[in-house]
mmCIF file of the C-alpha atoms, coordinates in Angstrom:
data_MODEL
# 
_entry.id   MODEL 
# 
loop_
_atom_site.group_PDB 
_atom_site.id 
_atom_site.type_symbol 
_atom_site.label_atom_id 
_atom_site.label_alt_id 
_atom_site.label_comp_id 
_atom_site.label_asym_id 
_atom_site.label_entity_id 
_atom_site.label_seq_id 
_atom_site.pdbx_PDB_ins_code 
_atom_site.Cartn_x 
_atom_site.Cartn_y 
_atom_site.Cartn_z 
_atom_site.occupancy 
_atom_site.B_iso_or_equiv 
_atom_site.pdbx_formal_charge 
_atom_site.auth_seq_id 
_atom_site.auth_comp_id 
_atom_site.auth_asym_id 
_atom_site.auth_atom_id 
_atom_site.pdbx_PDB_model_num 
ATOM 1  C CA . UNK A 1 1  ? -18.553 29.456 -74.296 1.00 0.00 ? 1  UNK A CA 1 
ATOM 2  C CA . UNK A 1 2  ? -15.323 27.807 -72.766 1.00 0.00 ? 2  UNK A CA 1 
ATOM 3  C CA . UNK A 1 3  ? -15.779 24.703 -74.877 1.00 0.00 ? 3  UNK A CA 1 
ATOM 4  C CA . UNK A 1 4  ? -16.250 27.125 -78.129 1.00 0.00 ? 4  UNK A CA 1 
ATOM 5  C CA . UNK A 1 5  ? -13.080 29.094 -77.420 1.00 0.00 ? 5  UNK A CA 1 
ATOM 6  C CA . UNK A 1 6  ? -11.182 25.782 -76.537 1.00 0.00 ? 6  UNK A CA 1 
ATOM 7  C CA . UNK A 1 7  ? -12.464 24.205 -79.943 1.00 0.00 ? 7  UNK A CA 1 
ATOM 8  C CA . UNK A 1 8  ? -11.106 27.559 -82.052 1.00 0.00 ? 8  UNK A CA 1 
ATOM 9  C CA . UNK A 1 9  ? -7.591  27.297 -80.696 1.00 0.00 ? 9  UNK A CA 1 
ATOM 10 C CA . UNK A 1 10 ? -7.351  23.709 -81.404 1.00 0.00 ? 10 UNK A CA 1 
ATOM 11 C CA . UNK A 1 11 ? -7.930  25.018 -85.024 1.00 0.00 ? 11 UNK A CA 1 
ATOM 12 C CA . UNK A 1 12 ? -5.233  27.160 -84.998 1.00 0.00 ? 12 UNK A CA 1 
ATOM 13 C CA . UNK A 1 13 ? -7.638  30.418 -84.464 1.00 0.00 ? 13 UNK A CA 1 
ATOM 14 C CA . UNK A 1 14 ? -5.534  32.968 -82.963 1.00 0.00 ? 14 UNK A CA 1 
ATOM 15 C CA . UNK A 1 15 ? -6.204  34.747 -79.821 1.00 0.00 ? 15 UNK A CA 1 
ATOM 16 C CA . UNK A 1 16 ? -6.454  38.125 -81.929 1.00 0.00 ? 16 UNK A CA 1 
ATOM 17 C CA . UNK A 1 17 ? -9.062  36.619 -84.658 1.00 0.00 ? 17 UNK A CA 1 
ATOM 18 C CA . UNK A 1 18 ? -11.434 34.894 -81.531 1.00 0.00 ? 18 UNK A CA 1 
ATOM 19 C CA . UNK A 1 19 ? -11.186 38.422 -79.570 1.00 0.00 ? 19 UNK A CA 1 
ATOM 20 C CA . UNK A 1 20 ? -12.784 39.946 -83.219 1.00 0.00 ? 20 UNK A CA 1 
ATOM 21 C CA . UNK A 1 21 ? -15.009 37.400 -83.141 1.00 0.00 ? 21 UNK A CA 1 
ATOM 22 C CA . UNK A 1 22 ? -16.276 37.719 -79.726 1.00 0.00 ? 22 UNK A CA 1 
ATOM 23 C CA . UNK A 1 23 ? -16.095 41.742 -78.692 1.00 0.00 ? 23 UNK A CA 1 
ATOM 24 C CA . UNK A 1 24 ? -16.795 41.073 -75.363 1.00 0.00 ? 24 UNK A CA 1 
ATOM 25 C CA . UNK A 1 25 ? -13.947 38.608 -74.877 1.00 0.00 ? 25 UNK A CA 1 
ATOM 26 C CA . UNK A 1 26 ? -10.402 40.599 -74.017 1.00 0.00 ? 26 UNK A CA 1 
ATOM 27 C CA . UNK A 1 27 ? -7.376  38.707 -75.175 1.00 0.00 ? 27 UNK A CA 1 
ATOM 28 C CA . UNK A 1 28 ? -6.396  38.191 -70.903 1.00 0.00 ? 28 UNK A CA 1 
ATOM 29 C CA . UNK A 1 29 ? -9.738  36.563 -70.983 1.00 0.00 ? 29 UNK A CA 1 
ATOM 30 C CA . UNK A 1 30 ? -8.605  34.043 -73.589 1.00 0.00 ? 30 UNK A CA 1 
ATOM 31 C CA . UNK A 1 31 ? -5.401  33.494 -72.788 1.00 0.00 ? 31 UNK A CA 1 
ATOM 32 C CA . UNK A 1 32 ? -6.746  32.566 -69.065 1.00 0.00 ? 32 UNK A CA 1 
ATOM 33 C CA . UNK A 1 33 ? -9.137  29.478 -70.665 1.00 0.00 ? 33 UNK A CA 1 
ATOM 34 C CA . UNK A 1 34 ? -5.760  28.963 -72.132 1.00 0.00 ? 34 UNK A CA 1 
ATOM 35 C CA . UNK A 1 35 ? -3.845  28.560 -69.655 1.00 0.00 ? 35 UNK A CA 1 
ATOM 36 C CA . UNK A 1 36 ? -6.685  27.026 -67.147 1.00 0.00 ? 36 UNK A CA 1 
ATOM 37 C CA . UNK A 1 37 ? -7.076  24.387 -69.675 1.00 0.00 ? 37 UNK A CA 1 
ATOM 38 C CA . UNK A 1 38 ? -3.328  23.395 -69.632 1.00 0.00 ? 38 UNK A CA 1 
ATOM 39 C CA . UNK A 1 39 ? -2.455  24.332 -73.030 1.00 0.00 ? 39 UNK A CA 1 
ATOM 40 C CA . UNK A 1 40 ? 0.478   27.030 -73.877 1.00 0.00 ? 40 UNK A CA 1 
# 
């Protein structure tokens, strides 16, 4: 799931859109593979 949410913010999906996508995602849950994975 990691690598999926990695790959949709490297296509510019926001955090917002993937959070819609995913229901039981929370943006904080996103934004920490974010920042875990180095990016910004």
């Amino acid at each position: 799931m990691v690598s999926v949410i990695l790959d949709n913010l490297a296509e510019g999906v926001t955090v917002e859109q993937i959070v819609a996508d995913y229901p039981p995602l929370s943006q904080e849950q996103v934004r920490s593979i974010l920042n875990h994975s180095g990016g910004n």
